[in-house]
N, CA, C and O atoms as a GROMACS GRO file, in nm:
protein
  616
    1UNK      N    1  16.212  18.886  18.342
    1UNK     CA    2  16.179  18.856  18.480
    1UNK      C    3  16.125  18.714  18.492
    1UNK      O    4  16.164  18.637  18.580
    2UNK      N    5  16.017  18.676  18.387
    2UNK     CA    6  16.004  18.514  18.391
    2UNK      C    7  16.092  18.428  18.415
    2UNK      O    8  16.095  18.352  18.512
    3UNK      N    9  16.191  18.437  18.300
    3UNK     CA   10  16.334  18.356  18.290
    3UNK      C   11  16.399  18.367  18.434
    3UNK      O   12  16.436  18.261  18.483
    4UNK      N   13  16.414  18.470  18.500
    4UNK     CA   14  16.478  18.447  18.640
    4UNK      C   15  16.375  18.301  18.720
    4UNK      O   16  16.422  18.191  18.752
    5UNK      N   17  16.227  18.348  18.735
    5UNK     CA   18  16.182  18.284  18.812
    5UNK      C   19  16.185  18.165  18.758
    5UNK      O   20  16.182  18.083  18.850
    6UNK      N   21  16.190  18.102  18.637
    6UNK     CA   22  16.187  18.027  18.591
    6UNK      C   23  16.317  17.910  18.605
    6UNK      O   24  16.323  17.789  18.584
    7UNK      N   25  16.402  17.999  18.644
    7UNK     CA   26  16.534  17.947  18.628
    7UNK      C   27  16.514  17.910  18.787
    7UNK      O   28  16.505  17.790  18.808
    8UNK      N   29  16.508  17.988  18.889
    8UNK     CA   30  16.501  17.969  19.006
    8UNK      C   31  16.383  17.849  19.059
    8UNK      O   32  16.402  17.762  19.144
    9UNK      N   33  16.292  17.868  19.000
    9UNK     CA   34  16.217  17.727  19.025
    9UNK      C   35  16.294  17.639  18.984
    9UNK      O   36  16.353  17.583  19.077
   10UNK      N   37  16.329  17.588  18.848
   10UNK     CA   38  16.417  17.446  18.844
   10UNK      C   39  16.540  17.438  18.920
   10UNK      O   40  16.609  17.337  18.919
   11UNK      N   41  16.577  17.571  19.005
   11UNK     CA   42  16.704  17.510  19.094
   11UNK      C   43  16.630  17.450  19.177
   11UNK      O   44  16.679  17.347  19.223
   12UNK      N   45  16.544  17.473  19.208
   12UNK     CA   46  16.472  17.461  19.330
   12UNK      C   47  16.463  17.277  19.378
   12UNK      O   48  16.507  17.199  19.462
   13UNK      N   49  16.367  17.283  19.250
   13UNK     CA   50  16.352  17.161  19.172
   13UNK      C   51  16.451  17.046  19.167
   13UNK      O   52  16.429  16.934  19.211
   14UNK      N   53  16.565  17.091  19.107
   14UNK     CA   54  16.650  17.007  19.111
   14UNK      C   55  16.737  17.000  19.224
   14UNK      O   56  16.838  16.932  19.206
   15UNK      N   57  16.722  17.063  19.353
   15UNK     CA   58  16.775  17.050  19.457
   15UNK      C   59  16.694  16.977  19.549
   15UNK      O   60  16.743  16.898  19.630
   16UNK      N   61  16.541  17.006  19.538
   16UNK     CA   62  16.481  16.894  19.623
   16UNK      C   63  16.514  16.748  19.569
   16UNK      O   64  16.554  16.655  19.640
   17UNK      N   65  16.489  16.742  19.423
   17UNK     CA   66  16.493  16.610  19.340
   17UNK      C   67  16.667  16.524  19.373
   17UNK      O   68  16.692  16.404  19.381
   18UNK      N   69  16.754  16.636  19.384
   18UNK     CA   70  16.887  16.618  19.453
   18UNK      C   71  16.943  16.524  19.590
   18UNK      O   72  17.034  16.441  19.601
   19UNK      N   73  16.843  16.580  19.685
   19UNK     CA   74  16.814  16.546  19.828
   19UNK      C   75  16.837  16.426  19.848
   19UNK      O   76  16.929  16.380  19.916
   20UNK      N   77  16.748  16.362  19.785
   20UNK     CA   78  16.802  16.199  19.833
   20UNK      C   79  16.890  16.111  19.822
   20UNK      O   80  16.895  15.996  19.865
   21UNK      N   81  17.003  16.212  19.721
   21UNK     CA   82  17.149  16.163  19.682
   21UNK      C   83  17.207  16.182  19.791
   21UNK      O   84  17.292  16.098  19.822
   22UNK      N   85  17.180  16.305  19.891
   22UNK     CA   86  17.311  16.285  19.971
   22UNK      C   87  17.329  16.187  20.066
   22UNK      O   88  17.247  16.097  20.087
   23UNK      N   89  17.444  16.204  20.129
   23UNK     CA   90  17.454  16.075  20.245
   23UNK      C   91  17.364  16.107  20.369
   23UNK      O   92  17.323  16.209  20.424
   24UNK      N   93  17.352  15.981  20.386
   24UNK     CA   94  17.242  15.996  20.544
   24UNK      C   95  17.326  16.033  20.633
   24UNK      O   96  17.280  16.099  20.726
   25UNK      N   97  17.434  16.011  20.630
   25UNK     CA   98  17.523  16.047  20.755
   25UNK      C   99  17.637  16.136  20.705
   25UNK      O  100  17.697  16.084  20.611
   26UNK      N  101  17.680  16.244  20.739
   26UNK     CA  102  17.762  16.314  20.700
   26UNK      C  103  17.872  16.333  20.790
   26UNK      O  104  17.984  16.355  20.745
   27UNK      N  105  17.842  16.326  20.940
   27UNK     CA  106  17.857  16.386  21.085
   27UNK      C  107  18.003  16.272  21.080
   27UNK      O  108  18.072  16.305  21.177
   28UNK      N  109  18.062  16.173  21.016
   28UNK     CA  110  18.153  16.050  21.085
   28UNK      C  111  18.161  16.005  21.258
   28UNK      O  112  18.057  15.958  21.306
   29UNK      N  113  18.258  16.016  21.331
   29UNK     CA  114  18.201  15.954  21.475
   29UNK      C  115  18.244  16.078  21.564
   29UNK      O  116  18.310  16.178  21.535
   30UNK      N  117  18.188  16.041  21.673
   30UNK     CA  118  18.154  16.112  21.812
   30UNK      C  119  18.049  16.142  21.845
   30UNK      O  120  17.948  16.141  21.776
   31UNK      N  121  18.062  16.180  21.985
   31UNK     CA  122  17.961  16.242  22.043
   31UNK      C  123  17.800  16.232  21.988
   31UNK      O  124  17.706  16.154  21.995
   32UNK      N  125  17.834  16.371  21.923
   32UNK     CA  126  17.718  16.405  21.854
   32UNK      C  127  17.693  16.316  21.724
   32UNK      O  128  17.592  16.362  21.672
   33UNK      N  129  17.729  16.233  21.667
   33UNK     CA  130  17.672  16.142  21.561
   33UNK      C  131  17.649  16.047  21.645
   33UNK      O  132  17.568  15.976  21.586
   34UNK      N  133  17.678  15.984  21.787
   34UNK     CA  134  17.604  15.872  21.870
   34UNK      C  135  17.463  15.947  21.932
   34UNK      O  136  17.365  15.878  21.961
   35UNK      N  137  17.464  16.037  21.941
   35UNK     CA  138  17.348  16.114  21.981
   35UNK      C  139  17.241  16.118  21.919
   35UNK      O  140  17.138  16.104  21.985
   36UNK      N  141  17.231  16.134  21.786
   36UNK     CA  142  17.171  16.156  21.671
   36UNK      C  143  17.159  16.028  21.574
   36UNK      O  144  17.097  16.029  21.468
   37UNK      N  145  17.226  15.922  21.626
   37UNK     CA  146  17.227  15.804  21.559
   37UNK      C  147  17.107  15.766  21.538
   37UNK      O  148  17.015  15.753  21.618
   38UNK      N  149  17.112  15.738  21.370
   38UNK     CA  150  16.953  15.692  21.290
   38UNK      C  151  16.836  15.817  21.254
   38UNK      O  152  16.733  15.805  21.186
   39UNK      N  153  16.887  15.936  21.322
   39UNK     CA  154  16.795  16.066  21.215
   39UNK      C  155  16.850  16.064  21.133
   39UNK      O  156  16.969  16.033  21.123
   40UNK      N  157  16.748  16.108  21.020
   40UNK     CA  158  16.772  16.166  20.888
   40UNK      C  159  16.754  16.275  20.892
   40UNK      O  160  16.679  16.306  20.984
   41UNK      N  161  16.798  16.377  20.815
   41UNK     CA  162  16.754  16.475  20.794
   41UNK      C  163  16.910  16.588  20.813
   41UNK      O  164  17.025  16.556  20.844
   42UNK      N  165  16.856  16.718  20.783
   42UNK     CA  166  16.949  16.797  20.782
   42UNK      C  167  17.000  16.867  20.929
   42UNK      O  168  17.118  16.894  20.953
   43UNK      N  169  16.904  16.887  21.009
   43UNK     CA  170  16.875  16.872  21.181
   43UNK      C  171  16.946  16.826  21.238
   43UNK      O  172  17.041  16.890  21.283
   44UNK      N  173  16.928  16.681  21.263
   44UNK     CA  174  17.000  16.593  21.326
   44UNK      C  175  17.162  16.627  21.267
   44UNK      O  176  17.241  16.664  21.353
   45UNK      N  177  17.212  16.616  21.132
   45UNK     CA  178  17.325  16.586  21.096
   45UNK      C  179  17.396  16.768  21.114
   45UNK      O  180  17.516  16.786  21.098
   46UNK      N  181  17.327  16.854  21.138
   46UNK     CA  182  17.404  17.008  21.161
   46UNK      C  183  17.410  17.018  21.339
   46UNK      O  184  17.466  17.109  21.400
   47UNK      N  185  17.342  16.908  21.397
   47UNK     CA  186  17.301  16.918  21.562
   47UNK      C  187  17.408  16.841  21.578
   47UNK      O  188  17.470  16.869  21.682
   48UNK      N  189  17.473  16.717  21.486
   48UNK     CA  190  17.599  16.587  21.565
   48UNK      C  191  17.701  16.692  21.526
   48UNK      O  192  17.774  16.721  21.621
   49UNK      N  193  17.735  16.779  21.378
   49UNK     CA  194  17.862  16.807  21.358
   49UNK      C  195  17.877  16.928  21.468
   49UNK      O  196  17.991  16.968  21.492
   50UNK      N  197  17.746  16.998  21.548
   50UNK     CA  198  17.794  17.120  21.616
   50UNK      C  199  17.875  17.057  21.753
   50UNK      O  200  17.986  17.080  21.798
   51UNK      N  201  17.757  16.959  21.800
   51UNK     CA  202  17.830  16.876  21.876
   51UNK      C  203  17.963  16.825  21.869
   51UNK      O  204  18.046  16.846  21.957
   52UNK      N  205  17.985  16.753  21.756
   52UNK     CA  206  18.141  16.700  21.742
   52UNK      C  207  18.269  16.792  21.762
   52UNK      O  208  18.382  16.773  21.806
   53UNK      N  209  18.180  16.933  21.695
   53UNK     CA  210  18.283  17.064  21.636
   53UNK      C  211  18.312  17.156  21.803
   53UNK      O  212  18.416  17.219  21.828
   54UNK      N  213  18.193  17.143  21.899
   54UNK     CA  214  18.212  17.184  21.979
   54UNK      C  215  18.260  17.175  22.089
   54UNK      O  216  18.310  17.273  22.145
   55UNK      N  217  18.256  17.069  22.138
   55UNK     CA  218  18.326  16.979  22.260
   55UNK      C  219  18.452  16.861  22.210
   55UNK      O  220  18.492  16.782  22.295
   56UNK      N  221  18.509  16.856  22.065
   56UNK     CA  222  18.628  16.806  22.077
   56UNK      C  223  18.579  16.669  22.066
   56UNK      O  224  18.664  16.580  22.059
   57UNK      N  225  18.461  16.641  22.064
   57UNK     CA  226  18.434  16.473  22.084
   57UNK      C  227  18.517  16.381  21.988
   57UNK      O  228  18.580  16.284  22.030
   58UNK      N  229  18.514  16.424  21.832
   58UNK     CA  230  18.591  16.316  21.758
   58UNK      C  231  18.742  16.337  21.744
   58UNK      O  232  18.799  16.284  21.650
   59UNK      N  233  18.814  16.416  21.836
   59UNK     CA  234  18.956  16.441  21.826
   59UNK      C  235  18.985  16.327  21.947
   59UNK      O  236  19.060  16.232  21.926
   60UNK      N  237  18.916  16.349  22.074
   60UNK     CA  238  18.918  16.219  22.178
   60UNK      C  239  18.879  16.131  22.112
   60UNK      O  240  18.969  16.052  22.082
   61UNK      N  241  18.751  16.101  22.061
   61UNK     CA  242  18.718  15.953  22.048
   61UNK      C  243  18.805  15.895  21.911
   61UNK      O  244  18.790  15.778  21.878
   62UNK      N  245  18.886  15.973  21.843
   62UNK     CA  246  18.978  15.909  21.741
   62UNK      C  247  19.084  15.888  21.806
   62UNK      O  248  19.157  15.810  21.743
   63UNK      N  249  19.144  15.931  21.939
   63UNK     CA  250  19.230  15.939  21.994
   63UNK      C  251  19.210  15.821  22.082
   63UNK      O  252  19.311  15.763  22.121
   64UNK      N  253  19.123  15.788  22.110
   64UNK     CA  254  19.121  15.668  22.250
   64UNK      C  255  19.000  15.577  22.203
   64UNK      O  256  18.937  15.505  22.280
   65UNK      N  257  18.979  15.587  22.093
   65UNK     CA  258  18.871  15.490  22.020
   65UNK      C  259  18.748  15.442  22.069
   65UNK      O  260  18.710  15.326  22.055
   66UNK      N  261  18.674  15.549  22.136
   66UNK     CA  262  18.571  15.596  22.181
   66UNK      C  263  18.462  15.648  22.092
   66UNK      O  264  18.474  15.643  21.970
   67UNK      N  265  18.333  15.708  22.161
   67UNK     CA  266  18.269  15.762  22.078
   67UNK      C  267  18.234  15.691  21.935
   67UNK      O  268  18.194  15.773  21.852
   68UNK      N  269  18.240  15.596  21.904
   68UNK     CA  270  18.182  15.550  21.762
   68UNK      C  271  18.338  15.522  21.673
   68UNK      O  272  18.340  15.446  21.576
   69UNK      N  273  18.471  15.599  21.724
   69UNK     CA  274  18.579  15.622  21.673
   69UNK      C  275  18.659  15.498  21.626
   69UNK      O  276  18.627  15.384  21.661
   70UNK      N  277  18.722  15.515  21.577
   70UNK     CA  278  18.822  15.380  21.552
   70UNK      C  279  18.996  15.448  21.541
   70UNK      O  280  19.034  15.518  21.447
   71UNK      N  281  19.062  15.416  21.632
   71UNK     CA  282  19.251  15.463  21.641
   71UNK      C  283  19.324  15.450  21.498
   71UNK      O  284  19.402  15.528  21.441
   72UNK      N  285  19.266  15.312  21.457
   72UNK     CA  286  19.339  15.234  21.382
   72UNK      C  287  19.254  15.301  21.218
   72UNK      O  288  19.326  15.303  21.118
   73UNK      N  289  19.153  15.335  21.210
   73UNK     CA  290  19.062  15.407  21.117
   73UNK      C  291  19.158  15.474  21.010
   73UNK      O  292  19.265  15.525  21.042
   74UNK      N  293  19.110  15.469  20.882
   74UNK     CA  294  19.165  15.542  20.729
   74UNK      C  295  19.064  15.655  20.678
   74UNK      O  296  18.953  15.641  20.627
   75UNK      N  297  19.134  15.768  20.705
   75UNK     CA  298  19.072  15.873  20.610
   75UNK      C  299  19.005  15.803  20.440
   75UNK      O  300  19.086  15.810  20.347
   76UNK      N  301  18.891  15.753  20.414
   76UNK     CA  302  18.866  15.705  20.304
   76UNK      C  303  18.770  15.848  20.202
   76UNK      O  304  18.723  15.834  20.088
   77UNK      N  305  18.764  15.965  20.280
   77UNK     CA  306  18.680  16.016  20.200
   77UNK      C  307  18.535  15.991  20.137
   77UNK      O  308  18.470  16.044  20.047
   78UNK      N  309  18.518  15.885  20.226
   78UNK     CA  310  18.381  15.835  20.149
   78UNK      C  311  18.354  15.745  20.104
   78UNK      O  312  18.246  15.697  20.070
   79UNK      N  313  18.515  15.695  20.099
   79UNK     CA  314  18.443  15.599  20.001
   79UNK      C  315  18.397  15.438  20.015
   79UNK      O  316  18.381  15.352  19.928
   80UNK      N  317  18.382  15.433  20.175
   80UNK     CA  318  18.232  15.313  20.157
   80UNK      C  319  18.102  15.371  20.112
   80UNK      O  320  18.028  15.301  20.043
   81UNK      N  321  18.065  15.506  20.149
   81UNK     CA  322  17.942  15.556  20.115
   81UNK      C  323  17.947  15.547  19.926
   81UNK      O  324  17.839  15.530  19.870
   82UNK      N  325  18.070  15.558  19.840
   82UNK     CA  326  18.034  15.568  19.723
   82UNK      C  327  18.053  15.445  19.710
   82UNK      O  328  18.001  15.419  19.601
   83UNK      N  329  18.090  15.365  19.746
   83UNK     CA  330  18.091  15.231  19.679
   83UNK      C  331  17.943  15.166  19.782
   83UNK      O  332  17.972  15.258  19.858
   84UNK      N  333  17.887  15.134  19.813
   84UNK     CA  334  17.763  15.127  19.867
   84UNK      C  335  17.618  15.193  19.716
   84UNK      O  336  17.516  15.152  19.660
   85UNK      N  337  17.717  15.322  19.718
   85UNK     CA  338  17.586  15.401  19.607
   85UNK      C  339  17.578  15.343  19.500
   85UNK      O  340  17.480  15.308  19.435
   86UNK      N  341  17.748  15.327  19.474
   86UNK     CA  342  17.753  15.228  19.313
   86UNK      C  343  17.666  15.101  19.384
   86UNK      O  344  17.546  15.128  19.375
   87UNK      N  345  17.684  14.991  19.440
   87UNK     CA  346  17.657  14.867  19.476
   87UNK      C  347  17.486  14.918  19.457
   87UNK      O  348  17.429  14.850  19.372
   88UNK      N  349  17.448  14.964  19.485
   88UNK     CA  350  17.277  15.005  19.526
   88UNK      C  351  17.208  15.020  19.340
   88UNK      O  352  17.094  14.983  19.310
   89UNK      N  353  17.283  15.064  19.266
   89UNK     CA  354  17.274  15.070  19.161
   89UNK      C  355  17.304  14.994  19.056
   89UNK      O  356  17.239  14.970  18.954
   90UNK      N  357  17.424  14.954  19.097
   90UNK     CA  358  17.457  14.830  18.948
   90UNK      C  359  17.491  14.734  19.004
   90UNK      O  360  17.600  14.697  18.961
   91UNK      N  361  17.427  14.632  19.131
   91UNK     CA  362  17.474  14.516  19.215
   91UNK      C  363  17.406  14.402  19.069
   91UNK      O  364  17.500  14.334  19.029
   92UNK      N  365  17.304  14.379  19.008
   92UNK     CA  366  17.326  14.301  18.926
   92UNK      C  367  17.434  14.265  18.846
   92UNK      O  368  17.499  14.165  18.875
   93UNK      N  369  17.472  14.354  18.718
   93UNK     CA  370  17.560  14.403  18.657
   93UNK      C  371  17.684  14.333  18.751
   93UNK      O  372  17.725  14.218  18.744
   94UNK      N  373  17.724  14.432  18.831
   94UNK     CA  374  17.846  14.356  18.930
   94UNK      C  375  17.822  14.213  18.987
   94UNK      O  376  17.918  14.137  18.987
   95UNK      N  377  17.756  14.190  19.014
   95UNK     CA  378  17.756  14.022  19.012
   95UNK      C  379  17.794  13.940  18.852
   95UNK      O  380  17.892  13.866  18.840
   96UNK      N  381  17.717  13.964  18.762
   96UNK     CA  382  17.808  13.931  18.662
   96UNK      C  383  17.948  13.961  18.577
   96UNK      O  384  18.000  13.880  18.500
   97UNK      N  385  17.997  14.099  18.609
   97UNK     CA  386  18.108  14.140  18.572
   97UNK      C  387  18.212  14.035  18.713
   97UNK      O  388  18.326  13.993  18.696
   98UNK      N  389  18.143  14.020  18.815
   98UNK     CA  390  18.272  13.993  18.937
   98UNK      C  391  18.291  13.816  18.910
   98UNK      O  392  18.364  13.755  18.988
   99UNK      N  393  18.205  13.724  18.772
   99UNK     CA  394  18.180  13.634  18.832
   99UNK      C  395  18.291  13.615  18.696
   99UNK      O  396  18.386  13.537  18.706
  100UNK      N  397  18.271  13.678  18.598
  100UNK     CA  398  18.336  13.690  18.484
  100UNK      C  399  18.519  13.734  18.539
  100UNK      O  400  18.621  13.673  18.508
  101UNK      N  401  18.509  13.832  18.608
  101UNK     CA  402  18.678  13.870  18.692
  101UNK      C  403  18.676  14.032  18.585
  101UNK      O  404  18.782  14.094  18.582
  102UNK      N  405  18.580  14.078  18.520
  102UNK     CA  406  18.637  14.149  18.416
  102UNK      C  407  18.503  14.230  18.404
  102UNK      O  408  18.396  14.186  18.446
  103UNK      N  409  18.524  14.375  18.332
  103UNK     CA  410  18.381  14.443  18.291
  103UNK      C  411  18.323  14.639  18.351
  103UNK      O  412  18.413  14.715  18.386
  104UNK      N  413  18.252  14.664  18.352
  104UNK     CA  414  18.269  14.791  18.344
  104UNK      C  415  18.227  14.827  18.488
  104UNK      O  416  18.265  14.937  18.529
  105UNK      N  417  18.149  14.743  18.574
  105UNK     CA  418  18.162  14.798  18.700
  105UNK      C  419  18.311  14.761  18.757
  105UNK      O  420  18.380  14.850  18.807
  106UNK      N  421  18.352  14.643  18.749
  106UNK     CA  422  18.512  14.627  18.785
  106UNK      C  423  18.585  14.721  18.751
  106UNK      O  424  18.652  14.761  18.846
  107UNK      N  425  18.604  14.781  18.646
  107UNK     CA  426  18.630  14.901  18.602
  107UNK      C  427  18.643  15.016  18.736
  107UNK      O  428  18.733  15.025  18.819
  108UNK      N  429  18.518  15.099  18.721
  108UNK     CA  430  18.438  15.182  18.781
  108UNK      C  431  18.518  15.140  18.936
  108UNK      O  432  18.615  15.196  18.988
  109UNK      N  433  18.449  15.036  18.980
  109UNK     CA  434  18.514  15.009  19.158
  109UNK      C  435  18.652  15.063  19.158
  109UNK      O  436  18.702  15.150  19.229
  110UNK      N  437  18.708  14.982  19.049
  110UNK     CA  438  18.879  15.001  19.103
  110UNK      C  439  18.920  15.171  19.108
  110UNK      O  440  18.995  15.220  19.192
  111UNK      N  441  18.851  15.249  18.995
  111UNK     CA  442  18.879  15.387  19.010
  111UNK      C  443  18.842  15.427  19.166
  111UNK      O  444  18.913  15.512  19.220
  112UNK      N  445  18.710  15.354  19.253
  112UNK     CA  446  18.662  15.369  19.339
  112UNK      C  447  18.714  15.377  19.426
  112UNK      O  448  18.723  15.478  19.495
  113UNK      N  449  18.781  15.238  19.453
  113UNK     CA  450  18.870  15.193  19.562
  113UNK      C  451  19.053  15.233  19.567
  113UNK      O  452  19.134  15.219  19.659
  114UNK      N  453  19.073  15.295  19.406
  114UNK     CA  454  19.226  15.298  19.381
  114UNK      C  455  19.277  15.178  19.368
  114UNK      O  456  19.374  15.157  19.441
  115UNK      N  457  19.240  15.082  19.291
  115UNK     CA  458  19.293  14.993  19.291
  115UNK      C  459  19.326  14.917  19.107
  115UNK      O  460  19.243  14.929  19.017
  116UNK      N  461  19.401  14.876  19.098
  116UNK     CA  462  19.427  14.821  18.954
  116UNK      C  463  19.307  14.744  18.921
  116UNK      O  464  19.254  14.679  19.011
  117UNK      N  465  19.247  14.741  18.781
  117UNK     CA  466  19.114  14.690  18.795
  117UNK      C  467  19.132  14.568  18.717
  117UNK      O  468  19.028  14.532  18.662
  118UNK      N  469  19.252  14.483  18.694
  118UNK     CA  470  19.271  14.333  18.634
  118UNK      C  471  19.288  14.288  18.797
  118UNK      O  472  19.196  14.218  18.838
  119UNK      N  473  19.384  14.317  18.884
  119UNK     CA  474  19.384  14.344  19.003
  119UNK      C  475  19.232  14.256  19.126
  119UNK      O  476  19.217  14.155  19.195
  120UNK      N  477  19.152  14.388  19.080
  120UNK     CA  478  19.041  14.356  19.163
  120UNK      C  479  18.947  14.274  19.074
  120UNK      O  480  18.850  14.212  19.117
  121UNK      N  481  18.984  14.277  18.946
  121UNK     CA  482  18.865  14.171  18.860
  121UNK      C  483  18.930  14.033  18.935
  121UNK      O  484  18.854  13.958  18.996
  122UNK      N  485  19.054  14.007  18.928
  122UNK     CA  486  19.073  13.873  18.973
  122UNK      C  487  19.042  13.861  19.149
  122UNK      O  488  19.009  13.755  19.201
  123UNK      N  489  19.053  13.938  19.194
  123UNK     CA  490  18.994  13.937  19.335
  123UNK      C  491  18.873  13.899  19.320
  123UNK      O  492  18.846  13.794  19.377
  124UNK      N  493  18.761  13.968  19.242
  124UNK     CA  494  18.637  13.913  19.239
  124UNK      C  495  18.588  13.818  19.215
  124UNK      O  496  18.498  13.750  19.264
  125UNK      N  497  18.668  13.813  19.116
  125UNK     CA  498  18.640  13.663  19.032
  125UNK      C  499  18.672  13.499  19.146
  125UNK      O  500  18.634  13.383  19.130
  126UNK      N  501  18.763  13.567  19.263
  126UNK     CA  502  18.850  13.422  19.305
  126UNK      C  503  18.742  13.436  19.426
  126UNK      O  504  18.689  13.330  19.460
  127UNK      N  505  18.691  13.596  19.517
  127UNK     CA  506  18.551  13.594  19.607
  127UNK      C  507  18.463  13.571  19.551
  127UNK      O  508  18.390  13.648  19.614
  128UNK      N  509  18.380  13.514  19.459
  128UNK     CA  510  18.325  13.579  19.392
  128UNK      C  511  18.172  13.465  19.547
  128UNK      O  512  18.066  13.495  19.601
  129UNK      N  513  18.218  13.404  19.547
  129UNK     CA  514  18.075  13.304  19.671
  129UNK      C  515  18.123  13.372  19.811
  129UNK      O  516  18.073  13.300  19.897
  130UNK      N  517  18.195  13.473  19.873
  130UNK     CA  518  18.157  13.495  19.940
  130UNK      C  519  18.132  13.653  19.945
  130UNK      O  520  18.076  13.725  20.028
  131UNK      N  521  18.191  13.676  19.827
  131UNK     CA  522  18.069  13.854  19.788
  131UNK      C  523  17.912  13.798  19.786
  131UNK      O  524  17.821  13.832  19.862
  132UNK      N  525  17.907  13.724  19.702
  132UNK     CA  526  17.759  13.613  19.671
  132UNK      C  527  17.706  13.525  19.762
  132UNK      O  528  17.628  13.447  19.706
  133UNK      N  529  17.720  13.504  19.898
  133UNK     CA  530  17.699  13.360  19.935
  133UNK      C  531  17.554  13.275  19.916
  133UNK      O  532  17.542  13.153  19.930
  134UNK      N  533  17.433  13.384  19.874
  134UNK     CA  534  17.321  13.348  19.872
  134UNK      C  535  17.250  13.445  19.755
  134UNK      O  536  17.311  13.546  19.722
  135UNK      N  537  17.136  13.416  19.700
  135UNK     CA  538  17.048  13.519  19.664
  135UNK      C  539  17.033  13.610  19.687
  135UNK      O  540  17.041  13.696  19.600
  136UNK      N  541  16.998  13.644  19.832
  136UNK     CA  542  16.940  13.723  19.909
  136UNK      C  543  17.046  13.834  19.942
  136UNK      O  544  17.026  13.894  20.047
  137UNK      N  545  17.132  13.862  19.883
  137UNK     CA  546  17.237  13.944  19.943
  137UNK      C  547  17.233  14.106  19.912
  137UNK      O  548  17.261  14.124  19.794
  138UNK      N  549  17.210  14.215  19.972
  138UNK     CA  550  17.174  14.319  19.935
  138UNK      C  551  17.275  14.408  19.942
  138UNK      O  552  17.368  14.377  20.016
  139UNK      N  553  17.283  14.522  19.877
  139UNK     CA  554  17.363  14.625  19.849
  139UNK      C  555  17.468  14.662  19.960
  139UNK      O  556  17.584  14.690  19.930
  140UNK      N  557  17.422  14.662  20.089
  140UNK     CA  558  17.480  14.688  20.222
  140UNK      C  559  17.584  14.572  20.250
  140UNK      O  560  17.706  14.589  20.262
  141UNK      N  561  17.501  14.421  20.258
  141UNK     CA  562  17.625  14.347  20.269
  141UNK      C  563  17.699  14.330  20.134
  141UNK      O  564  17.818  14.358  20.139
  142UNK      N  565  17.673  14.308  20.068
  142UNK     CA  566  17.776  14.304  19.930
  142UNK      C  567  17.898  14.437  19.957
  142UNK      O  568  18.015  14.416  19.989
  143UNK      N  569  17.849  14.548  19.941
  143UNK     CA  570  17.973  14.677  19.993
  143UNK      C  571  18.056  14.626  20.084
  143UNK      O  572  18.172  14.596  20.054
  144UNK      N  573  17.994  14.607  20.233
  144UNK     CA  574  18.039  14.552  20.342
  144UNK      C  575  18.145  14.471  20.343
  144UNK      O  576  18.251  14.493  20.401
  145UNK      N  577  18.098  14.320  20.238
  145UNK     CA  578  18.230  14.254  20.238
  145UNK      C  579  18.346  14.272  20.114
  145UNK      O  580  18.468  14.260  20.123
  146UNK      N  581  18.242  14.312  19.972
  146UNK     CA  582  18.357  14.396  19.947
  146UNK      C  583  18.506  14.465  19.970
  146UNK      O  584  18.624  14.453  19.935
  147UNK      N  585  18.421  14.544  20.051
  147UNK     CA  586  18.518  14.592  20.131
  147UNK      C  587  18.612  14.565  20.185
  147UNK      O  588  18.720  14.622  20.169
  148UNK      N  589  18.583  14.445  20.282
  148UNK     CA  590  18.654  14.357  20.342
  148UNK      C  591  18.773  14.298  20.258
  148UNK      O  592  18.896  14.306  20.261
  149UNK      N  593  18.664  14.227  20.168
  149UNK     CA  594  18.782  14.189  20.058
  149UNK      C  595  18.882  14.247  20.019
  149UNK      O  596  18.993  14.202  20.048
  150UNK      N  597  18.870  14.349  19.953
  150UNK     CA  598  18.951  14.487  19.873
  150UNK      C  599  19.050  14.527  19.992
  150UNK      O  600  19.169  14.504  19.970
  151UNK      N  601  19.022  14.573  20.093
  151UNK     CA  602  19.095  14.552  20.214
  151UNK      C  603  19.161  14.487  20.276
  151UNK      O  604  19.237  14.544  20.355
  152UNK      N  605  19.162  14.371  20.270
  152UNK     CA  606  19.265  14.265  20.272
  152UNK      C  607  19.372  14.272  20.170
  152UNK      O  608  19.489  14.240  20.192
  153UNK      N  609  19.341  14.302  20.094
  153UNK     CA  610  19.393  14.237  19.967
  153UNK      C  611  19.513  14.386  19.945
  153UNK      O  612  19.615  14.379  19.877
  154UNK      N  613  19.461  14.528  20.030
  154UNK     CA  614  19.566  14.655  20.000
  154UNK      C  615  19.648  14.643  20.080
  154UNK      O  616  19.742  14.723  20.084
   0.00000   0.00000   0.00000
């Protein structure tokens, strides 16, 4: 009987300790994710998807590019939010692998993005000042233009 509770506390455990992995935003656009725009929490993000799920909001606003929506928009699955998580984590590292064109976050991205990773090493390597333009550049814009980049470039 210990071992149960025992076991059940460390889920516990490792599900609160979990928590702050997930995404802040889960809800994508409409309605109810403009409503709720900037809560955290589990609340807000089960209150935008009932909203979205209930009144049709992101079938219109993908449809007439409304609501937060975009027409022209790519099913990415996520993946600015995972490339953001990587960036938040190994943006040093990737500044020197991107300056080099070569290395194990270049690696890693390209699985990220689907992209050949000699490919995007030389992409990086040729952005590499305006992934970088300053010191000061943080995880959000680095993804951001990333992105941009990598996006151009598919």
């Amino acid at each position: 009987m210990k071992k149960v509770y025992l076991a059940s506390a460390m889920m516990g455990a490792a599900m609160i300790l979990a928590a702050p992995a997930q995404a802040v935003d889960s809800t994508g656009c409409g309605l109810g994710s403009m409503a709720w725009r900037g809560q955290r929490g589990i609340g807000p993000q089960v209150l935008a998807a009932t909203t979205n799920g209930s009144f049709g909001t992101q079938t219109f606003g993908i449809t007439f590019g409304t609501s937060g929506c975009d027409p022209d928009g790519r099913v990415t699955g996520g993946t600015g939010k995972m490339v953001l998580a990587f960036m938040e984590n190994n943006m040093e590292q990737f500044a020197m692998d991107a300056a080099a064109g070569r290395g194990e976050t270049i690696e890693t991205l390209a699985g990220i993005v689907n992209m050949d990773s000699e490919k995007l090493g030389e992409l990086t390597k040729e952005n590499f000042a305006v992934l970088f333009p300053n010191q000061n550049v943080d995880a959000l814009q680095l993804t951001l233009t990333f992105l941009d980049v990598a996006n151009a470039e598919a």
